[in-house]
Residue frames relative to the residue before (quaternion, step in Angstrom):
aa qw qx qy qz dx dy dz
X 1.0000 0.0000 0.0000 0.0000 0.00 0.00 0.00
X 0.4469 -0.7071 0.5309 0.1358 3.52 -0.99 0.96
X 0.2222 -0.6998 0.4462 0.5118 3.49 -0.78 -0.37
X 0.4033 0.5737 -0.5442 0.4605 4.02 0.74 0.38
X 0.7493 0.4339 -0.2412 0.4382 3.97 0.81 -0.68
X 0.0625 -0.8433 0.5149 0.1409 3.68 -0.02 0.39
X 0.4202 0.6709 -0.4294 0.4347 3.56 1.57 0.66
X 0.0383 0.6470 -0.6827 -0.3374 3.27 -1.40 -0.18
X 0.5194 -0.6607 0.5201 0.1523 3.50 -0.86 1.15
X 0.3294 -0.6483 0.6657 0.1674 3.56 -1.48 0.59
X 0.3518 -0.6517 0.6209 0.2568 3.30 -0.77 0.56
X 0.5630 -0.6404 0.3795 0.3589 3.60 -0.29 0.41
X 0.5986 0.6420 -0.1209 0.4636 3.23 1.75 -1.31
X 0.5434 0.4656 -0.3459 0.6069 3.82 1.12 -0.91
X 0.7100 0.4816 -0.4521 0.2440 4.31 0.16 -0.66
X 0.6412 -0.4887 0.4981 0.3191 3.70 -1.10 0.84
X 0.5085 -0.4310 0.6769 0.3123 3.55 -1.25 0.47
X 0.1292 -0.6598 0.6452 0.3630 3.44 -1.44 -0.29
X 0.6163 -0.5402 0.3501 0.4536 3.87 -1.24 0.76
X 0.4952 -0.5863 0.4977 0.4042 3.60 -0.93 0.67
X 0.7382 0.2402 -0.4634 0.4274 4.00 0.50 0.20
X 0.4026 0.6561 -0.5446 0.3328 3.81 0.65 0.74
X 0.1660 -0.7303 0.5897 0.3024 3.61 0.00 0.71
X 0.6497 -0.5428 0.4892 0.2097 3.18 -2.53 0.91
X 0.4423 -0.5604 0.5787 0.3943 3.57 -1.05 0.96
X 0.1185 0.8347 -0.5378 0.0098 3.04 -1.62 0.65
X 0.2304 -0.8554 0.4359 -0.1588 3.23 0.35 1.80
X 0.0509 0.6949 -0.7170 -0.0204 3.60 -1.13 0.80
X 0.0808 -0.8091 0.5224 0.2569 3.83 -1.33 -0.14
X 0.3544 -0.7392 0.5495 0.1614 3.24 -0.71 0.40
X 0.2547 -0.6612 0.6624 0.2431 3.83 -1.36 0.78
X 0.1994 -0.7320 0.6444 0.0955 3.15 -1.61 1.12
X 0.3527 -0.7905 0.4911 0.0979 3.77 -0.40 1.11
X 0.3252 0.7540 -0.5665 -0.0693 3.29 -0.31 0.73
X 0.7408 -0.4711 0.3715 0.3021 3.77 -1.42 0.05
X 0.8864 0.2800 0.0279 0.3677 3.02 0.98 -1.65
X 0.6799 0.1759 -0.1032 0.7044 3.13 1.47 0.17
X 0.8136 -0.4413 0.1930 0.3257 3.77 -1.43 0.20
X 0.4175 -0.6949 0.2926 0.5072 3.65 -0.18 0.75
X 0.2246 -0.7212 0.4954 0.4289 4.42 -0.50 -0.69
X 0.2174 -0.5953 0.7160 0.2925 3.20 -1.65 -1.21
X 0.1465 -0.6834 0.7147 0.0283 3.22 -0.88 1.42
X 0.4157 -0.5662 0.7115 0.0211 3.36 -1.91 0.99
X 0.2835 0.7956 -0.5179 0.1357 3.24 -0.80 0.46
X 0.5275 -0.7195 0.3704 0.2587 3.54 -0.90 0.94
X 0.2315 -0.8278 0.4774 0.1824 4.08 -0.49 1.11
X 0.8721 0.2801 -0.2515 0.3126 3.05 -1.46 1.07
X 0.1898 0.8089 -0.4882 0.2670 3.19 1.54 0.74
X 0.4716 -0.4441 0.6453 0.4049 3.44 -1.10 1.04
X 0.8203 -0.2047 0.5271 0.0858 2.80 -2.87 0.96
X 0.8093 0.2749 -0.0032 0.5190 3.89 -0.36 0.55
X 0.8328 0.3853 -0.2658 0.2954 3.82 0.56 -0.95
X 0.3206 -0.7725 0.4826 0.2600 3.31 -0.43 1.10
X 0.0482 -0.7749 0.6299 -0.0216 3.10 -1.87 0.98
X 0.2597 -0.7572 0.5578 0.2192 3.71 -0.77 0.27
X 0.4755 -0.7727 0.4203 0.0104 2.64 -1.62 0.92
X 0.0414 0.9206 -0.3202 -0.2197 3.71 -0.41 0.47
X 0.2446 -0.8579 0.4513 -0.0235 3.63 -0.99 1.24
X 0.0375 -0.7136 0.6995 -0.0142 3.11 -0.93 1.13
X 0.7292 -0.2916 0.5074 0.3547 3.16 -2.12 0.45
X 0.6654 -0.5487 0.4728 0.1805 4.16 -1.32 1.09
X 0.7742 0.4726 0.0269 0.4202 2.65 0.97 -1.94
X 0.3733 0.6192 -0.4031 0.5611 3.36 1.86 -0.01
X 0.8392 0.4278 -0.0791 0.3263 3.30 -0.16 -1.74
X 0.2422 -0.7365 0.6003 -0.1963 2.99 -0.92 1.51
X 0.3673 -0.8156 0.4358 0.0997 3.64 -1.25 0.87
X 0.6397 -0.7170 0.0838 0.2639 2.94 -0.20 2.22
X 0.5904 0.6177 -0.2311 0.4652 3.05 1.49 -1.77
X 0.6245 0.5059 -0.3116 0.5070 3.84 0.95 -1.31
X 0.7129 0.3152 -0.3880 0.4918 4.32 0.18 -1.07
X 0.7029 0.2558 -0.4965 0.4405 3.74 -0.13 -0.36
Protein backbone atom coordinates (compact mmCIF):
# COMPACT_ATOMS: atom_id res chain seq x y z
CA UNK A 1 0.00 0.00 0.00
CA UNK A 2 1.25 3.44 -0.96
CA UNK A 3 0.41 6.47 0.78
CA UNK A 4 -1.50 8.09 -2.47
CA UNK A 5 -3.53 4.52 -2.28
CA UNK A 6 -5.66 4.07 0.71
CA UNK A 7 -6.33 0.37 -0.47
CA UNK A 8 -4.73 -2.68 0.42
CA UNK A 9 -5.04 -4.73 -2.74
CA UNK A 10 -5.43 -8.60 -3.08
CA UNK A 11 -3.20 -10.09 -5.22
CA UNK A 12 -5.49 -12.21 -7.09
CA UNK A 13 -3.04 -15.11 -6.18
CA UNK A 14 -3.43 -14.81 -2.13
CA UNK A 15 -7.64 -15.63 -2.94
CA UNK A 16 -8.97 -19.20 -1.92
CA UNK A 17 -10.42 -21.26 -4.75
CA UNK A 18 -14.06 -21.56 -3.92
CA UNK A 19 -15.26 -25.42 -3.07
CA UNK A 20 -16.71 -26.76 -6.29
CA UNK A 21 -20.11 -27.17 -4.16
CA UNK A 22 -20.15 -23.39 -3.08
CA UNK A 23 -22.39 -21.87 -5.57
CA UNK A 24 -21.00 -18.57 -7.70
CA UNK A 25 -22.15 -15.08 -6.55
CA UNK A 26 -24.14 -13.84 -9.16
CA UNK A 27 -25.24 -10.31 -9.42
CA UNK A 28 -26.89 -8.25 -12.23
CA UNK A 29 -28.11 -4.40 -11.87
CA UNK A 30 -30.67 -2.74 -13.22
CA UNK A 31 -31.25 1.30 -13.90
CA UNK A 32 -34.32 2.67 -12.34
CA UNK A 33 -35.53 5.98 -14.15
CA UNK A 34 -37.24 8.24 -12.29
CA UNK A 35 -38.67 11.91 -13.14
CA UNK A 36 -38.74 13.36 -9.88
CA UNK A 37 -35.84 12.72 -8.10
CA UNK A 38 -32.28 11.08 -9.05
CA UNK A 39 -32.17 8.18 -11.40
CA UNK A 40 -30.57 4.68 -9.07
CA UNK A 41 -29.02 1.26 -9.61
CA UNK A 42 -30.40 -1.66 -7.99
CA UNK A 43 -28.08 -4.87 -7.47
CA UNK A 44 -29.66 -7.84 -7.17
CA UNK A 45 -28.98 -11.54 -6.99
CA UNK A 46 -29.72 -13.73 -10.57
CA UNK A 47 -31.66 -16.68 -10.84
CA UNK A 48 -33.34 -17.00 -7.64
CA UNK A 49 -35.73 -19.89 -7.55
CA UNK A 50 -39.66 -18.66 -7.86
CA UNK A 51 -40.71 -17.53 -4.23
CA UNK A 52 -37.16 -16.54 -2.71
CA UNK A 53 -36.91 -13.39 -1.18
CA UNK A 54 -33.99 -11.11 -1.78
CA UNK A 55 -32.94 -7.50 -1.21
CA UNK A 56 -31.83 -5.15 -3.14
CA UNK A 57 -29.06 -2.61 -3.26
CA UNK A 58 -29.39 1.15 -4.46
CA UNK A 59 -27.48 3.99 -4.78
CA UNK A 60 -27.99 7.43 -6.41
CA UNK A 61 -26.64 6.93 -10.67
CA UNK A 62 -24.78 9.76 -10.13
CA UNK A 63 -22.79 7.99 -7.36
CA UNK A 64 -21.58 5.23 -9.55
CA UNK A 65 -18.76 5.34 -11.58
CA UNK A 66 -16.91 2.77 -13.94
CA UNK A 67 -14.49 0.56 -12.23
CA UNK A 68 -12.14 0.25 -15.24
CA UNK A 69 -12.33 4.41 -15.33
CA UNK A 70 -11.50 4.82 -10.97
CA UNK A 71 -8.55 2.49 -10.97
Amino acid sequence: MSQSDPFDYVDRSDLETPHANQPADALEYVRVEHDDRPDELGVTPVDMDPGVMTEWITIDAADACDLDDWR
